[in-house]
PyMOL Python script that loads the backbone (N, CA, C, O; Angstrom):
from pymol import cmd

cmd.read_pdbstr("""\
ATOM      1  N   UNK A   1       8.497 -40.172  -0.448  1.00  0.00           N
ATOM      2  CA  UNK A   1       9.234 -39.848   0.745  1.00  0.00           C
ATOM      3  C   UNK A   1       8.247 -39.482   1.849  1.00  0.00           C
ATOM      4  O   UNK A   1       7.269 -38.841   1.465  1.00  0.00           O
ATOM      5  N   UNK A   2       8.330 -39.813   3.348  1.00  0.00           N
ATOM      6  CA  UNK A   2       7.793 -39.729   4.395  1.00  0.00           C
ATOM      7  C   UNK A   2       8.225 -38.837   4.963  1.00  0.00           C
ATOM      8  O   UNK A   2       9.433 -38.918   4.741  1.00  0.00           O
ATOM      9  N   UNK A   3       7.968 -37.567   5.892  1.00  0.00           N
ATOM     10  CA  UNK A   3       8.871 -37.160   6.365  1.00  0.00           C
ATOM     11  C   UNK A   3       8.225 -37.341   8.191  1.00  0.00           C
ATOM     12  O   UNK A   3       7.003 -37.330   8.347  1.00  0.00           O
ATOM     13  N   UNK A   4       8.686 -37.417   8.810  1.00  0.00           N
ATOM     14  CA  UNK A   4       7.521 -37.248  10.143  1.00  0.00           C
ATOM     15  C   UNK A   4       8.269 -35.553  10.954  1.00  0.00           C
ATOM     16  O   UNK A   4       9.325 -34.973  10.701  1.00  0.00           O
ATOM     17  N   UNK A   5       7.424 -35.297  11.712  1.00  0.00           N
ATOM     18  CA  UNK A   5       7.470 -33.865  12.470  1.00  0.00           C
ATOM     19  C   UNK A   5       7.408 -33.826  13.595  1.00  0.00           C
ATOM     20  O   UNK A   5       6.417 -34.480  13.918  1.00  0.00           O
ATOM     21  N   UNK A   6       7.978 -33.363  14.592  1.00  0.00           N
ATOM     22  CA  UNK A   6       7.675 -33.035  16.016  1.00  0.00           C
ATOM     23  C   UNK A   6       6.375 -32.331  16.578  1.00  0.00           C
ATOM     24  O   UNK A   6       6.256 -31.106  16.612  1.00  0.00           O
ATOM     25  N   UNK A   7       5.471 -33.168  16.989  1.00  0.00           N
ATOM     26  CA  UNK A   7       4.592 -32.584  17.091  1.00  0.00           C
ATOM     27  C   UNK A   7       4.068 -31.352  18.154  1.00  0.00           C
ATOM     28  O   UNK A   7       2.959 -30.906  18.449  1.00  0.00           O
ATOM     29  N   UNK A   8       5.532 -31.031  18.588  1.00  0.00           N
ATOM     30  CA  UNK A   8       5.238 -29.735  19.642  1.00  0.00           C
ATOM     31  C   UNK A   8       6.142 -28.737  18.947  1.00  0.00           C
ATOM     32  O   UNK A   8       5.729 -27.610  19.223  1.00  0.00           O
ATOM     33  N   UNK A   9       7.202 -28.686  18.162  1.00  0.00           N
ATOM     34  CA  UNK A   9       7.920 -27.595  17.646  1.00  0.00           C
ATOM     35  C   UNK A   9       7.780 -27.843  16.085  1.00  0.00           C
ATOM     36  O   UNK A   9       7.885 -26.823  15.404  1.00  0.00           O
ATOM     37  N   UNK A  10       7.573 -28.957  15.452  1.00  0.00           N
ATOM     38  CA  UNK A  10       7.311 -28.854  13.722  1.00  0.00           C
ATOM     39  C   UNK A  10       8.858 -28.978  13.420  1.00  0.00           C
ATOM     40  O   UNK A  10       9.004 -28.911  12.200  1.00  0.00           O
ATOM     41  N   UNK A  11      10.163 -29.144  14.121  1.00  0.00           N
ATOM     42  CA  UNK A  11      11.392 -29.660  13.419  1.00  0.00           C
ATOM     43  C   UNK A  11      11.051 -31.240  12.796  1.00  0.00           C
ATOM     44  O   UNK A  11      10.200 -31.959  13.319  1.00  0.00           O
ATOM     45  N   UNK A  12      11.849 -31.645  11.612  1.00  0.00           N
ATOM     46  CA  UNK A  12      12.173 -32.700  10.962  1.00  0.00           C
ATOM     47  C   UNK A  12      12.378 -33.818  12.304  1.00  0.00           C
ATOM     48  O   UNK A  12      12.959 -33.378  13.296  1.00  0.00           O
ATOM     49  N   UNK A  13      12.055 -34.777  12.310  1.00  0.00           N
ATOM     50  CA  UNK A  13      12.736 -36.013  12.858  1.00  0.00           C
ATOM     51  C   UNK A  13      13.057 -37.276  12.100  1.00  0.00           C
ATOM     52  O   UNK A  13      14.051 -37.955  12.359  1.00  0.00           O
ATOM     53  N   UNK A  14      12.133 -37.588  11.100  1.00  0.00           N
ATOM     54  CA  UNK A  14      12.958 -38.800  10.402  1.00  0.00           C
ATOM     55  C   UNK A  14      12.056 -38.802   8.681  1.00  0.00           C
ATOM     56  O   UNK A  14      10.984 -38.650   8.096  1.00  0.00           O
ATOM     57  N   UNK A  15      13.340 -39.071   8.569  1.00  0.00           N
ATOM     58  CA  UNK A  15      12.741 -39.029   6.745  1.00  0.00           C
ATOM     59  C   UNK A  15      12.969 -40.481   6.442  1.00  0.00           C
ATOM     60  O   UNK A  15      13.989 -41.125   6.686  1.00  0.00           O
ATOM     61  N   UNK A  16      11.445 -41.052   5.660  1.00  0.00           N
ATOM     62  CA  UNK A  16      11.568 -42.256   5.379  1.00  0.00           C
ATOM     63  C   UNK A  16      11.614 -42.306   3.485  1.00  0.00           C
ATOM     64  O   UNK A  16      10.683 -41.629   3.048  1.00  0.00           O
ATOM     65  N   UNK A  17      12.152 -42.707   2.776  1.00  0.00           N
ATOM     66  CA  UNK A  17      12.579 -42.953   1.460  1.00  0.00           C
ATOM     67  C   UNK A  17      11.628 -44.215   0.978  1.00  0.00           C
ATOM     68  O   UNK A  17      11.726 -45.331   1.488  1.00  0.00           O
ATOM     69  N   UNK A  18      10.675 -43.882  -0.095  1.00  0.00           N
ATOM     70  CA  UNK A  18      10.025 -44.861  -0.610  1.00  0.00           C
ATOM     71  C   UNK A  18      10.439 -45.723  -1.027  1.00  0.00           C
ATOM     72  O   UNK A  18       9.802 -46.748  -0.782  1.00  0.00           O
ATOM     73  N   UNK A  19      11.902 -45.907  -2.021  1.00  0.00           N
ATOM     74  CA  UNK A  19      12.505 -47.000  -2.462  1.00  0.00           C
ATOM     75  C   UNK A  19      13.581 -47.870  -1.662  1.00  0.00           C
ATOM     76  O   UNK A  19      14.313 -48.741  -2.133  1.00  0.00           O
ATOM     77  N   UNK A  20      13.492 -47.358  -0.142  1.00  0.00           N
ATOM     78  CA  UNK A  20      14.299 -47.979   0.831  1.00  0.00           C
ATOM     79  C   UNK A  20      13.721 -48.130   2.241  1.00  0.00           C
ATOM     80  O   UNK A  20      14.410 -48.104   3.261  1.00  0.00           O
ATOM     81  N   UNK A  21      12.357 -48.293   2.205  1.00  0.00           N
ATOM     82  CA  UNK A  21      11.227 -48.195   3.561  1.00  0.00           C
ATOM     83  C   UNK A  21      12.083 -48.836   4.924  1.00  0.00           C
ATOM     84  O   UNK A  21      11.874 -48.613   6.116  1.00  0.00           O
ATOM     85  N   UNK A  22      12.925 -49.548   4.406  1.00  0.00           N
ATOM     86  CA  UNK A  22      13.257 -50.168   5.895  1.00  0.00           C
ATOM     87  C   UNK A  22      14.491 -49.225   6.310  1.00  0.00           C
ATOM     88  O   UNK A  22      15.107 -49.462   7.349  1.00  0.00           O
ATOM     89  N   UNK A  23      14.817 -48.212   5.524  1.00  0.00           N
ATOM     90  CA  UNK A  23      16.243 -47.524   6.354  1.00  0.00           C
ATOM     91  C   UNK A  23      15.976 -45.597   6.562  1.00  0.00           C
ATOM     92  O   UNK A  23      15.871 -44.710   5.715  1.00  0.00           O
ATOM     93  N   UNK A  24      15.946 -45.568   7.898  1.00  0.00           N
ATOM     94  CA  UNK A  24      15.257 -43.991   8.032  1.00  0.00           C
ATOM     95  C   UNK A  24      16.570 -43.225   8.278  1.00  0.00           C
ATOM     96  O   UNK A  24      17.666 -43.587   8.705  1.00  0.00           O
ATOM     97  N   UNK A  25      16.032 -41.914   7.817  1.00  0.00           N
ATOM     98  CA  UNK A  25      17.187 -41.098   8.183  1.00  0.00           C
ATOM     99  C   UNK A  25      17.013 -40.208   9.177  1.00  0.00           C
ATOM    100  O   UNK A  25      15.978 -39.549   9.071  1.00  0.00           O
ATOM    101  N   UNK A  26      17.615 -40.002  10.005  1.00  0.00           N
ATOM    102  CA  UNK A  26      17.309 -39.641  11.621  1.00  0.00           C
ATOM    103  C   UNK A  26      18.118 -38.103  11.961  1.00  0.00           C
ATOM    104  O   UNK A  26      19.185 -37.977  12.562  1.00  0.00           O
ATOM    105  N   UNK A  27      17.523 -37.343  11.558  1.00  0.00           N
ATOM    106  CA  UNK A  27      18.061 -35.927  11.991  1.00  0.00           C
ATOM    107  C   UNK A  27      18.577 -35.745  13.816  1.00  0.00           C
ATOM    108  O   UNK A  27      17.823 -35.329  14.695  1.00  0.00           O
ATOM    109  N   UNK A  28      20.072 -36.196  14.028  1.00  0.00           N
ATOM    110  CA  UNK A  28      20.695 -36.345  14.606  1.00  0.00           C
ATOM    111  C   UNK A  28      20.625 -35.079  16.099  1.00  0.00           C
ATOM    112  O   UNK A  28      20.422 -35.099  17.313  1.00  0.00           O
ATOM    113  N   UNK A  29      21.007 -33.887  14.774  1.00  0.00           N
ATOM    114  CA  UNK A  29      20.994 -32.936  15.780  1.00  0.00           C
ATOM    115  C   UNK A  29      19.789 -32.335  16.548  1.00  0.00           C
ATOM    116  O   UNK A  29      19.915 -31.285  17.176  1.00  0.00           O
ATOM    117  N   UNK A  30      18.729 -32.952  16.494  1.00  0.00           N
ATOM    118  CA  UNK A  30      17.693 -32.751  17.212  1.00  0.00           C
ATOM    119  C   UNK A  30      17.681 -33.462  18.603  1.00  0.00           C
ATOM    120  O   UNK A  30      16.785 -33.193  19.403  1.00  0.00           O
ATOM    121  N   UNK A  31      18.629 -34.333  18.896  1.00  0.00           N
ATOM    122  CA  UNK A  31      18.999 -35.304  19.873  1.00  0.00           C
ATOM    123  C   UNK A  31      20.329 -35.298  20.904  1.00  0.00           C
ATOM    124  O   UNK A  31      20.752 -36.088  21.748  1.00  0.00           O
ATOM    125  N   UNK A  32      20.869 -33.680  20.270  1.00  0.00           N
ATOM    126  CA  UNK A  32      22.614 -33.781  20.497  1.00  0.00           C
ATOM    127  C   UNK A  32      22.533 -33.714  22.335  1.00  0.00           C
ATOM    128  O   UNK A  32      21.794 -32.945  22.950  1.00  0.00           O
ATOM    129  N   UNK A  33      23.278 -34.501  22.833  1.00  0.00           N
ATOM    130  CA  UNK A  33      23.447 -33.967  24.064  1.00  0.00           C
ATOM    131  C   UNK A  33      22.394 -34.526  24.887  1.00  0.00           C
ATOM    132  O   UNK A  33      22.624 -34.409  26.090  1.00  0.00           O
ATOM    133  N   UNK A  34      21.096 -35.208  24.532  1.00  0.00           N
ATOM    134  CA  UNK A  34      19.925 -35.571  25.176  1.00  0.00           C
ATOM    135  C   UNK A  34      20.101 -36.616  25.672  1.00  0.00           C
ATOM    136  O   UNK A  34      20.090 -36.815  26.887  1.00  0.00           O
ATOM    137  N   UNK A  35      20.371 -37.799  24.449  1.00  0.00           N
ATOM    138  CA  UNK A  35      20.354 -39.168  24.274  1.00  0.00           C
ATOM    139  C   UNK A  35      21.451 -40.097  24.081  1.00  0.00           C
ATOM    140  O   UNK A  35      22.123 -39.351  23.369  1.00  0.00           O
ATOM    141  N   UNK A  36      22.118 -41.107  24.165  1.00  0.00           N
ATOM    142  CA  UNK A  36      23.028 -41.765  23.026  1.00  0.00           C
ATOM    143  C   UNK A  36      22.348 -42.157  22.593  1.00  0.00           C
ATOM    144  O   UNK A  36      21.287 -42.692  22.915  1.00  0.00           O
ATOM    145  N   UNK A  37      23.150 -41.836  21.218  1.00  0.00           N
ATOM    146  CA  UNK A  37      22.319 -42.129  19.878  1.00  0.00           C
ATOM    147  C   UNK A  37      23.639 -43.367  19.526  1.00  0.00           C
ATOM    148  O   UNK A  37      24.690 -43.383  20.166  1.00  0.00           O
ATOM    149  N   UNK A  38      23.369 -44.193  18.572  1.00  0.00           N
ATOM    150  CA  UNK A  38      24.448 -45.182  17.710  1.00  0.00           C
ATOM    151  C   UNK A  38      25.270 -44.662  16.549  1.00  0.00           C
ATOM    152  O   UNK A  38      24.679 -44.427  15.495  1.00  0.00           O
ATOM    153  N   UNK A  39      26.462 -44.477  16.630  1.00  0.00           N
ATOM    154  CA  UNK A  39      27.162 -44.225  15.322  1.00  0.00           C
ATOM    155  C   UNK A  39      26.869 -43.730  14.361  1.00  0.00           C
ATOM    156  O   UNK A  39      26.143 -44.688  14.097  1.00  0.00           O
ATOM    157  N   UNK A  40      26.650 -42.700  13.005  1.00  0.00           N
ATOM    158  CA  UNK A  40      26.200 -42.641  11.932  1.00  0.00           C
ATOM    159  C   UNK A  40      26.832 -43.717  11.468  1.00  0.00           C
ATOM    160  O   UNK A  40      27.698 -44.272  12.145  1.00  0.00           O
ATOM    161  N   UNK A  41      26.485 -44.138  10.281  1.00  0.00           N
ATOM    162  CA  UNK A  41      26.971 -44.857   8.910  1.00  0.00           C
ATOM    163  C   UNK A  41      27.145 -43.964   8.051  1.00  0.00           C
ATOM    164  O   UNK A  41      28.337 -43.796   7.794  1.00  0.00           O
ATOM    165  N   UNK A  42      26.513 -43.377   7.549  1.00  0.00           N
ATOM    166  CA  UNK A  42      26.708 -42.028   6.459  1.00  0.00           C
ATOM    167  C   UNK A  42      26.383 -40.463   6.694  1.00  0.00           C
ATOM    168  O   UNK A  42      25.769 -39.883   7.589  1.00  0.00           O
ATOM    169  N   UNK A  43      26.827 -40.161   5.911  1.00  0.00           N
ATOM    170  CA  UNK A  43      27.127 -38.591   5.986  1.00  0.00           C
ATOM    171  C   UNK A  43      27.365 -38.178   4.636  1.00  0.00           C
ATOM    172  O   UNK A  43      28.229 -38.334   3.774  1.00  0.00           O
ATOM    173  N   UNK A  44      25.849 -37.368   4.836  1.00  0.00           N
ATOM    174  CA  UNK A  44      25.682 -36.764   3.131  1.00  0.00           C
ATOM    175  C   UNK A  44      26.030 -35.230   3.112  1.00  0.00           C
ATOM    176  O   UNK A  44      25.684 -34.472   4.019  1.00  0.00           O
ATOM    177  N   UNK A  45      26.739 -34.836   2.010  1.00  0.00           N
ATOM    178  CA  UNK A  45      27.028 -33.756   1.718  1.00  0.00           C
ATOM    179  C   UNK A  45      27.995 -32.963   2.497  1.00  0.00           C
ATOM    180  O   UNK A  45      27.845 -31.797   2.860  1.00  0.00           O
ATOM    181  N   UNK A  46      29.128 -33.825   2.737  1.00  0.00           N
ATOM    182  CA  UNK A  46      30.151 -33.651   3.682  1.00  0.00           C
ATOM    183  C   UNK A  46      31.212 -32.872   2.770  1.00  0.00           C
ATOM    184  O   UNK A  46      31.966 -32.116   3.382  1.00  0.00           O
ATOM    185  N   UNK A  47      31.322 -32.937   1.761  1.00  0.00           N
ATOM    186  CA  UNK A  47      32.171 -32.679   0.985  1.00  0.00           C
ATOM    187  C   UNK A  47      32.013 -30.636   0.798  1.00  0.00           C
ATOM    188  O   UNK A  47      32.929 -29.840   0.589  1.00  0.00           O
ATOM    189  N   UNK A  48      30.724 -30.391   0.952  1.00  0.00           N
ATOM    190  CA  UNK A  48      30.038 -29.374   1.111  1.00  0.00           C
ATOM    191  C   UNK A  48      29.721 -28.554   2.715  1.00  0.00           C
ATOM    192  O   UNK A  48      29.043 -27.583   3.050  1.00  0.00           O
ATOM    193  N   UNK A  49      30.522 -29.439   3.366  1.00  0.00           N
ATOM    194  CA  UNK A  49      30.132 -28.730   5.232  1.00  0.00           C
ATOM    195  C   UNK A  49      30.692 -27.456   5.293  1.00  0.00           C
ATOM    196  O   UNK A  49      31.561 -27.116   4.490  1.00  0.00           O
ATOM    197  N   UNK A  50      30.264 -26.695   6.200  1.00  0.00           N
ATOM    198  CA  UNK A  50      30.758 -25.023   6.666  1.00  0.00           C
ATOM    199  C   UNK A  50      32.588 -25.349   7.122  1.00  0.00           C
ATOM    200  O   UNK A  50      32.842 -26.546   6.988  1.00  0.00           O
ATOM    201  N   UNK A  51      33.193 -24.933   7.363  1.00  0.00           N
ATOM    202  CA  UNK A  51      34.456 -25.062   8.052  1.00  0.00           C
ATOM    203  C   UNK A  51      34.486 -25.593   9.549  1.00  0.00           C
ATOM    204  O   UNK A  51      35.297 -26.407   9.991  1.00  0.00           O
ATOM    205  N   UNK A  52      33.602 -25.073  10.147  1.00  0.00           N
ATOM    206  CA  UNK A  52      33.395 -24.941  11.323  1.00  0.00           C
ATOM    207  C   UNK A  52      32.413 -26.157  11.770  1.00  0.00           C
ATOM    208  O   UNK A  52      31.669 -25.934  12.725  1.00  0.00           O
ATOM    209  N   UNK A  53      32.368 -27.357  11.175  1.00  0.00           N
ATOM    210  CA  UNK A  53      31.592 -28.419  11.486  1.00  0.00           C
ATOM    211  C   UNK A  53      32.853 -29.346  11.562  1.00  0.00           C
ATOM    212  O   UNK A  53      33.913 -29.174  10.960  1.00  0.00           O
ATOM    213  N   UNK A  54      32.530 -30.367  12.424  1.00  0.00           N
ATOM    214  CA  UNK A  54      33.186 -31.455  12.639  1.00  0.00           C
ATOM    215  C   UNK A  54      33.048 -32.620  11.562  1.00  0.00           C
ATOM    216  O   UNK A  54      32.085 -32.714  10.801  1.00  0.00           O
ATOM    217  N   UNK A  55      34.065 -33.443  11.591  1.00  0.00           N
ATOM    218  CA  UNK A  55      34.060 -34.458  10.254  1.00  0.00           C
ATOM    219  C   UNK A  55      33.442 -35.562  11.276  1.00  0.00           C
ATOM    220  O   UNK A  55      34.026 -35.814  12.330  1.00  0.00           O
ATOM    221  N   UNK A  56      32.097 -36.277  10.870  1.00  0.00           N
ATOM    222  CA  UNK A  56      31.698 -37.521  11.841  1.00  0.00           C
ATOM    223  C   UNK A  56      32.479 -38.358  11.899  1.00  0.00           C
ATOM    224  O   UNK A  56      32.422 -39.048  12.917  1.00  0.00           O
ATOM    225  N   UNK A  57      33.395 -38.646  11.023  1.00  0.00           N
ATOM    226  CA  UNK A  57      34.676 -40.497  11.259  1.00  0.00           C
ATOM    227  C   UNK A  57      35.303 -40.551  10.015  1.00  0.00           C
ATOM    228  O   UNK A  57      34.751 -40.099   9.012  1.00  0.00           O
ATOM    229  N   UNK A  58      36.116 -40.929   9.998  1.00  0.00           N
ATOM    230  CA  UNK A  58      36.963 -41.369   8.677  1.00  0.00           C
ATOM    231  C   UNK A  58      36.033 -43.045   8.190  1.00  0.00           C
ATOM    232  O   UNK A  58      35.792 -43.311   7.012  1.00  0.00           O
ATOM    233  N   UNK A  59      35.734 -43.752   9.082  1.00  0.00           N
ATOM    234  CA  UNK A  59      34.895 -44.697   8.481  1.00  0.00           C
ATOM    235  C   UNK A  59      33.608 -44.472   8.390  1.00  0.00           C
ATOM    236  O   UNK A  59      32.880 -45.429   8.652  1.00  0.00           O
ATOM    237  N   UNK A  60      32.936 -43.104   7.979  1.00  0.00           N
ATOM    238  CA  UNK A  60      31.797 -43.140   7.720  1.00  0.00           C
ATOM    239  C   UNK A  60      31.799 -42.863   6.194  1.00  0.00           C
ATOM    240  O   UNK A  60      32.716 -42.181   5.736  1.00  0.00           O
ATOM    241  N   UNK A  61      30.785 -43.371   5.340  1.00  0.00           N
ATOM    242  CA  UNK A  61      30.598 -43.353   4.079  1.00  0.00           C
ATOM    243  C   UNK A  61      30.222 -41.834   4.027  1.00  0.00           C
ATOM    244  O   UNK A  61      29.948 -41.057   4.942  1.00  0.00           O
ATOM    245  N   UNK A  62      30.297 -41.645   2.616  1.00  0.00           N
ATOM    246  CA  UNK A  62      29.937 -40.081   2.616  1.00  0.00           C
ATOM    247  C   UNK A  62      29.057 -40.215   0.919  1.00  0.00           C
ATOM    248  O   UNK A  62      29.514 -40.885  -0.007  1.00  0.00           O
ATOM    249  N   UNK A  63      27.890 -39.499   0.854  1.00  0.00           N
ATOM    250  CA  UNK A  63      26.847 -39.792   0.302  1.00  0.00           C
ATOM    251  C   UNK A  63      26.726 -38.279  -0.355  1.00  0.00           C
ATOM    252  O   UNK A  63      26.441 -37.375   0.431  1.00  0.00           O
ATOM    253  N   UNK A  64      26.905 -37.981  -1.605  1.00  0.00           N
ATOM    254  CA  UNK A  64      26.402 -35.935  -1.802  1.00  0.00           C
ATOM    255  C   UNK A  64      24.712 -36.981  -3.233  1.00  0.00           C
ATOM    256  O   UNK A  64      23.882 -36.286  -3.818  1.00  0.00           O
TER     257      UNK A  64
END
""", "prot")
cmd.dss("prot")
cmd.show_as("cartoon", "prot")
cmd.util.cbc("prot")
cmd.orient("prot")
């Protein structure tokens, strides 16, 4: 696993997976409000969210 870092604050920005190099996972909320970003596709550990978080889509896959 890859992970890369912001090199002025040290938050997460994208985790790359050795057995899937071509698909990154893009820590979203580091971007909220800045940028448009494209749709998720998945959403891991949704099943497990606080109350108080929003559900991303009924057509997004959900991954725990």
């Amino acid at each position: 696993m890859i992970r890369t870092m912001c090199s002025e604050c040290g938050s997460p920005v994208v985790v790359i997976e050795h057995s899937a190099p071509e698909t990154r996972c893009l820590q979203y909320g580091l971007f909220a409000g800045e940028v448009e970003l494209p749709k998720p596709k998945l959403e891991m550990f949704a099943s497990r969210m606080c109350v108080w978080e929003k559900k991303v889509g009924e057509d997004v896959r959900e991954r725990d």
